[in-house]
N, C-alpha and C positions, 0 to 999 in steps of 0.2 A: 504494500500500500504506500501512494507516494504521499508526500508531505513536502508542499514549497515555501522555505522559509522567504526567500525574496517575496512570495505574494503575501504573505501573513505579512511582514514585518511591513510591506508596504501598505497596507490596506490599514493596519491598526495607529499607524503612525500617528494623527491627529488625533484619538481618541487618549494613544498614551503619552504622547507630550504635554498635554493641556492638563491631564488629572498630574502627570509628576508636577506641573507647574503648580498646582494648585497646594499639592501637597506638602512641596517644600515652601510656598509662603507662610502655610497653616503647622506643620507638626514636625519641623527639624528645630530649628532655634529661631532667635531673635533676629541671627544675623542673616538668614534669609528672609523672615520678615521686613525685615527693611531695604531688602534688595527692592527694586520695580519688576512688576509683572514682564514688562515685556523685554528685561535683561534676563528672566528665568527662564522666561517661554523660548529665547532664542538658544538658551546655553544646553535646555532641556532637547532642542532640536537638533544641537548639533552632536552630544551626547548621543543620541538615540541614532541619528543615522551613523555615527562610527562603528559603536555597537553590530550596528544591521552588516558595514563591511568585515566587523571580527567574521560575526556569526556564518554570513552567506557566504563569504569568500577565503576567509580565513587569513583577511589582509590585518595585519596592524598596523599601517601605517596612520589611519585616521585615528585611528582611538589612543599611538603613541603622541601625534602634535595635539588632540585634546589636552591629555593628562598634563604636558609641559604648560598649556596653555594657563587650564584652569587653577594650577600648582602658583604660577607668579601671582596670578589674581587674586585669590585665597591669601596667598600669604599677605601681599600687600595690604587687602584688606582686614586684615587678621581674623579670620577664620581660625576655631581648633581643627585638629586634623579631622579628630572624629565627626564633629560634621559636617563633612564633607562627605566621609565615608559611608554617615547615614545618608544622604543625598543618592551616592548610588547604590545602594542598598534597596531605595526606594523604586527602582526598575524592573527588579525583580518581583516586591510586591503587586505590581501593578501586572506586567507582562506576565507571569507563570498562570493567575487564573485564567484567563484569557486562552492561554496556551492549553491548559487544561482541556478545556472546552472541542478545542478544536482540533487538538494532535489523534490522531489513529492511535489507540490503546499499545498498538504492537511497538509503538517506535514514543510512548511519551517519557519514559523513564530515559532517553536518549537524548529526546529534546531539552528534556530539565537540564541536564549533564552541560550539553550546549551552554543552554545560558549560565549555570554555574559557572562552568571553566572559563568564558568570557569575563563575566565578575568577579572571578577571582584573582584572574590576572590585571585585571583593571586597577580593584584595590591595591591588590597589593604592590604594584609597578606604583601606583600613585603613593601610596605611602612611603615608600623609599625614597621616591622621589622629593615627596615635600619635606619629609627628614634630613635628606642632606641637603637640599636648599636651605633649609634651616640652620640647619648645623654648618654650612659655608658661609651664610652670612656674619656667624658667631667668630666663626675660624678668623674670618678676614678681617672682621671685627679688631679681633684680641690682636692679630699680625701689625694693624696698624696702630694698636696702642703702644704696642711694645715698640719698632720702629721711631717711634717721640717721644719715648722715654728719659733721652741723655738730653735733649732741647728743649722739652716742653716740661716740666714735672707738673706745677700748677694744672696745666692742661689734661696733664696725665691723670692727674689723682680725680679730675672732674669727672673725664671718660669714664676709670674705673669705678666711678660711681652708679653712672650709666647701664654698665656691661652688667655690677653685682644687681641693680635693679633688676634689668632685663631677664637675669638668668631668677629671681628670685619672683619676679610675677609670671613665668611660663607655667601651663597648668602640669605640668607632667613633673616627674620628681628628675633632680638633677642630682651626681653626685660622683667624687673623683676618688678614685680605688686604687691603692697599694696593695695587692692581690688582694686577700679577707678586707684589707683593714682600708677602715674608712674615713679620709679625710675631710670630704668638706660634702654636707648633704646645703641644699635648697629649703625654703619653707613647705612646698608642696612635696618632698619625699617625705619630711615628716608627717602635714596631714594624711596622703594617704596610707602612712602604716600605723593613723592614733595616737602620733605626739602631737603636743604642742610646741612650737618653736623654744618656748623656754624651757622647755625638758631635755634631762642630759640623754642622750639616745643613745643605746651601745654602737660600739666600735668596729666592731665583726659586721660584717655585712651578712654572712648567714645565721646572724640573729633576727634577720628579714625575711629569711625565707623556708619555707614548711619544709618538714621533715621529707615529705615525699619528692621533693624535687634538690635535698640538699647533694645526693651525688652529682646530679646532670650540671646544677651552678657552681659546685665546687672545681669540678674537672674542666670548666671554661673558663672562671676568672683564677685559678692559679696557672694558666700555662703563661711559660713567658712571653713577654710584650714583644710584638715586631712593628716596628714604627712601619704605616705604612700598606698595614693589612687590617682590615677593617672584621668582625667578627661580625655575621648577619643575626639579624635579630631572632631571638627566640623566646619561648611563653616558659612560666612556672606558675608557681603557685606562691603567692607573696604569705607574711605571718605578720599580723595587727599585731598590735599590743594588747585588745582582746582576744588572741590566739583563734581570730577567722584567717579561715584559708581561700584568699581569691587570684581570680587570673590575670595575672601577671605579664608584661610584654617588656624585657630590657634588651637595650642598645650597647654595644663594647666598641670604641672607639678610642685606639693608644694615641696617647697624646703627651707634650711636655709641659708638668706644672709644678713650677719652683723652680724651673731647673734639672727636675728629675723625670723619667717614663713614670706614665698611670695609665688609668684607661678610666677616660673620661665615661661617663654612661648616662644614658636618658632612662627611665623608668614610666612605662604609662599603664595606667590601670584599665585592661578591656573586658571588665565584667558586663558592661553591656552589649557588647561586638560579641561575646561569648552566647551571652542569655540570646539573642538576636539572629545569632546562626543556628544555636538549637533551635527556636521558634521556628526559622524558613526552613529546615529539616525537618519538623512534626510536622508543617501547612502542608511540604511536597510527598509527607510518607501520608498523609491523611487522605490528599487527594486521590493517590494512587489506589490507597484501598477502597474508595468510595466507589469509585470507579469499576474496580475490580468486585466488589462487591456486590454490586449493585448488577452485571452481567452475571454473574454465578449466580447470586439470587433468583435470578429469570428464568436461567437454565434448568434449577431445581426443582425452581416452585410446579410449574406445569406436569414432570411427570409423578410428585408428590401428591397433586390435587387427582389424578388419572386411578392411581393407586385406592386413596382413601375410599373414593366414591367408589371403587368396584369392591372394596371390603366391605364398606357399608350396605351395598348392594346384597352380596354372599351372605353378609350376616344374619341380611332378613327374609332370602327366598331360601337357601340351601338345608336340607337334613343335614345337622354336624351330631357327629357321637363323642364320648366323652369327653375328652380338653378339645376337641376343634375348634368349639366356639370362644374358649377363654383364649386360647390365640389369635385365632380374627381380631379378638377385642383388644388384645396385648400389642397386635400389629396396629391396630387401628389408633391405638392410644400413643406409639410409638411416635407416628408420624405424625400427628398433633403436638408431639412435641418437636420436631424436627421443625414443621411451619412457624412453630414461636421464635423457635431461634432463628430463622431465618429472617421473622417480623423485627426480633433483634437485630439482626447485622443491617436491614436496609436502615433502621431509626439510628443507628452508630454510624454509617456513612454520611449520611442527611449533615449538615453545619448544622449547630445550636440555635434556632432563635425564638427569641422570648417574646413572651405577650404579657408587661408587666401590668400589674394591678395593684391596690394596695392590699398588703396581704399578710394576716396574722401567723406566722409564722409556728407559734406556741399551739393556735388550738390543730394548724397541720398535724402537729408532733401527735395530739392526743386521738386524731382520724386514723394514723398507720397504726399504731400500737393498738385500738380498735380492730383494725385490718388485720394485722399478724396474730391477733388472739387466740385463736386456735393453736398456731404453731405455736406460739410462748407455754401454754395451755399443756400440749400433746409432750413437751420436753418440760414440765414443771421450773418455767424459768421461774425464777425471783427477778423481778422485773421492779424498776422505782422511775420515776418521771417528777424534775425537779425544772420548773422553769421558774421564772423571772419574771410574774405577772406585771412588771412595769412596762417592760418592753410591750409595744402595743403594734400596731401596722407600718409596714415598712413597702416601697414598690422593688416586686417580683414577681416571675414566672411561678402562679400558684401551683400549676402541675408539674411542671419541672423542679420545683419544692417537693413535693411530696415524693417524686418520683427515687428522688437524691435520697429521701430522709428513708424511705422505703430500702432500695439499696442498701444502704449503710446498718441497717436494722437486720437484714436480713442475712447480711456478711458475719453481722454478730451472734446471732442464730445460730449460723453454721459452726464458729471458734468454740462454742463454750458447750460441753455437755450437759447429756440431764441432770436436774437441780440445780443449774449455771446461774446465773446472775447476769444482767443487763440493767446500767445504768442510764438515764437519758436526760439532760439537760440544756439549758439556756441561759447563756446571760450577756452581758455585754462589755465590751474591749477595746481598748483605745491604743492603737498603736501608727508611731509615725502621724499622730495630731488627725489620727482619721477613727471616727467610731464604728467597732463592728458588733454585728447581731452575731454570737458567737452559740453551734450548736454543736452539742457533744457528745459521743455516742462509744460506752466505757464498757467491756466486758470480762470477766474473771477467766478467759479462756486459757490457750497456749501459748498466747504470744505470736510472736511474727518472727521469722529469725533473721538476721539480718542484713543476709545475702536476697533474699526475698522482699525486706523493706524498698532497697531503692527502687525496684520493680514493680511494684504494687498496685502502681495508676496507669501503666503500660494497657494497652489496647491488646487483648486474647494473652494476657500473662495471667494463668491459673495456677494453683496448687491443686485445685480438687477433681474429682474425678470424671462430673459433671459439672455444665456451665462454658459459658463462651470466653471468659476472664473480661468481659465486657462490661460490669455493675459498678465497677472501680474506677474504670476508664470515665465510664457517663458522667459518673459523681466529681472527676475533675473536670471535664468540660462542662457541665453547667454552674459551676461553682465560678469556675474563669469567664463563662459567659456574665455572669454577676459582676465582673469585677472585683472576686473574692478569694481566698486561699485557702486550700486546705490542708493538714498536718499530720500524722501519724507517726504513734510512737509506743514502744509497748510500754505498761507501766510497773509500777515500779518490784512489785511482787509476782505476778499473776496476770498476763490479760496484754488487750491493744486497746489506745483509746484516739478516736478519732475525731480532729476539732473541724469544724467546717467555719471561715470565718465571713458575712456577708456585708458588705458594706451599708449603713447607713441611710437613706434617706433623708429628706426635710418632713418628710410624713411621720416618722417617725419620733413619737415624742421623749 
């Protein structure tokens, strides 16, 4: 089946330069808002048609005089690097649904590939690129201070006032390395590993960085320095001074300071470029199984439906002797449950979308647990429901509520044995100056272990025997469609207890 990226790329062109124009005035920063429309709309156009020569022809010529282009302009106007790099980051959002749409099933994981590898070389050719323009302007910088040193002192000590400025408001951490040991850090190295500028901050440079990545940074900054050879950048994992472990991106560049070899180094913190690639890796694995999903589903359903009705049929005209007919009924019940789960996979393919309303979230709780009765009932839980009758109406998906709190009730169901225990409550949570409707759902079971916990919300990741590992899955995606987070953790003796946390409304009093 063919597929012509020239006619695609052509034909969408309008549609997707005007939404990226739109979107970088509205949801990158300030400093594209205040760019003018019709400087974005052109830069968005000349962006997308370089892109079109990577992708169709596999030319870089246009997308390398882009990169040099928008790298001088960026800078001059001081742009952070990063966004910039969310700027094209934003092409892919726009372009892959679209692509979705339209690619032959057989050849869209290929296409994705496509634009990936296009973007990635784009960023990352453009990062390096605006880094060492950066870092050359410094270099040239410092070159001509030192050069008026013996003639200008006055002059000089003004510059180097300049220079420590310069380096001390850039956002990224700056800082000069005698292998381990560390000379001279910037104010942003220390915010982001949790000092304050007036804090003594150790010496060691691998008192910065986590346990898991101390081989890989120890074996790069002790080799000796070669003036001249530049070390490419590479990720860790950084150590706060509350012992978080985040991702990390530093720079090694040997250089002469005091008179002696170091190696100068930049430090940028890309937990969002991180968070940001996972997110575009879920959106392209989501698509693809929606997709997939949603074809297999077709396939199945019709000779499932073919099936039942002629059991149904057997059931009620044929003489059956002994078990014949409890098998008809065992077939017949078989595949009633096969169409549910099928009714599952198509409502998991489907995106989340809500129909909010205002919506007491407390008396849902006491609807499911109503609902589960029986099951609670048949396994003699000890069952307790403790909410927070202050909390009153909040806007949400009142089905998509229930659906969640059902799931997650039912998970616990499944962990704790007969005479188990299930706790369930509500109450409310303020974190990061934002309030959440906070719902909890506590059970004395086995725990989770915890090669299993980071898995848990994964789409078809089961532990049991029965089930599509899909009930976990749901429960983060509508929880995110909320705008909300969820957490899981086993507790402290006995059991998992899982927080669902919902943002707030003004409804809410």
């Amino acid at each position: 089946m063919n597929f012509k990226w020239e006619n695609f790329l052509s034909r969408h062109r309008g549609r997707v330069v005007v939404e990226w124009e739109k979107r970088l005035k509205h949801d990158v920063s300030e400093h594209y808002t205040k760019r003018s429309s019709e400087e974005l709309n052109m830069t968005t156009g000349e962006a997308y048609d370089a892109f079109r020569q990577l992708i169709t022809r596999n030319d870089y010529t246009r997308i390398n005089k882009f990169i040099n282009e928008i790298t001088k302009i960026r800078l001059e106007t001081g742009f952070p690097l990063d966004d910039v790099q969310k700027a094209f980051e934003l092409y892919r959002q726009i372009i892959i649904p679209v692509l979705v749409k339209e690619s032959p099933r057989q050849l869209l994981y290929e296409n994705i590939e496509s634009i990936n590898t296009g973007l990635a070389y784009t960023i990352h050719r453009f990062s390096k690129h605006f880094q060492k323009t950066h870092e050359k302007y410094l270099k040239e910088y410092a070159n001509r201070l030192e050069q008026d040193v013996t003639t200008r002192t006055t002059e000089l000590k003004e510059s180097e006032h300049k220079y420590k400025t310069l380096v001390e408001d850039i956002s990224d951490g700056y800082l000069v390395l005698d292998k381990e040991k560390i000379d001279f850090v910037n104010p942003a190295f220390s915010r982001m590993h949790g000092y304050r500028t007036t804090d003594n901050i150790p010496k060691s440079f691998m008192s910065f960085v986590a346990r898991e990545s101390h081989e890989k940074v120890r074996d790069i900054i002790t080799k000796n320095i070669e003036p001249g050879i530049e070390t490419d950048a590479f990720e860790y994992q950084r150590l706060t001074k509350d012992r978080e472990h985040l991702p990390t991106e530093i720079n090694f560049r040997p250089s002469l300071f005091k008179g002696k070899n170091y190696n100068l180094c930049i430090v940028r913190d890309i937990t969002k470029r991180v968070e940001m690639e996972k997110k575009n890796r879920e959106t392209e694995r989501m698509a693809y199984i929606g997709k997939l999903t949603a074809s297999l589903s077709h396939e199945i359903r019709n000779p499932l439906s073919s099936i039942k009705m002629n059991l149904q049929i057997l059931n009620k005209t044929i003489l059956l002797k002994g078990n014949d007919r409890k098998r008809l009924q065992i077939s017949e019940r078989e595949i009633k449950r096969l169409e549910s789960i099928l009714r599952e996979l198509l409502n998991f393919a489907k995106p989340v979308s809500l129909q909010r309303t205002p919506t007491n979230i407390n008396h849902i709780i006491y609807s499911c647990v109503e609902l589960l009765e029986i099951k609670l009932y048949r396994k003699n839980i000890d069952y307790k429901i403790n909410i927070d009758r202050r909390l009153k109406e909040l806007s949400a998906d009142k089905g998509k509520i229930e659906q969640l709190i059902i799931n997650l009730l039912l998970n616990a169901l499944d962990s704790v044995d007969d005479f188990g225990k299930i706790i369930i409550s509500t109450s409310k949570e303020n974190n990061n100056g934002q309030a959440y409707f906070v719902i909890r759902v506590e059970d004395d079971g086995k725990g989770i272990p915890k090669e299993v916990l980071v898995n848990i919300f994964e789409p078809f990741y089961t532990t049991k025997t029965k089930g599509t590992g899909l009930g976990l899955a749901n429960v983060k995606r509508i929880v995110e469609a909320h705008g909300g987070i969820v957490k899981v953790s086993n507790a402290e003796e006995t059991g998992t207890i899982f927080e669902v946390l919902i943002p707030m409304g003004e409804t809410n009093g």
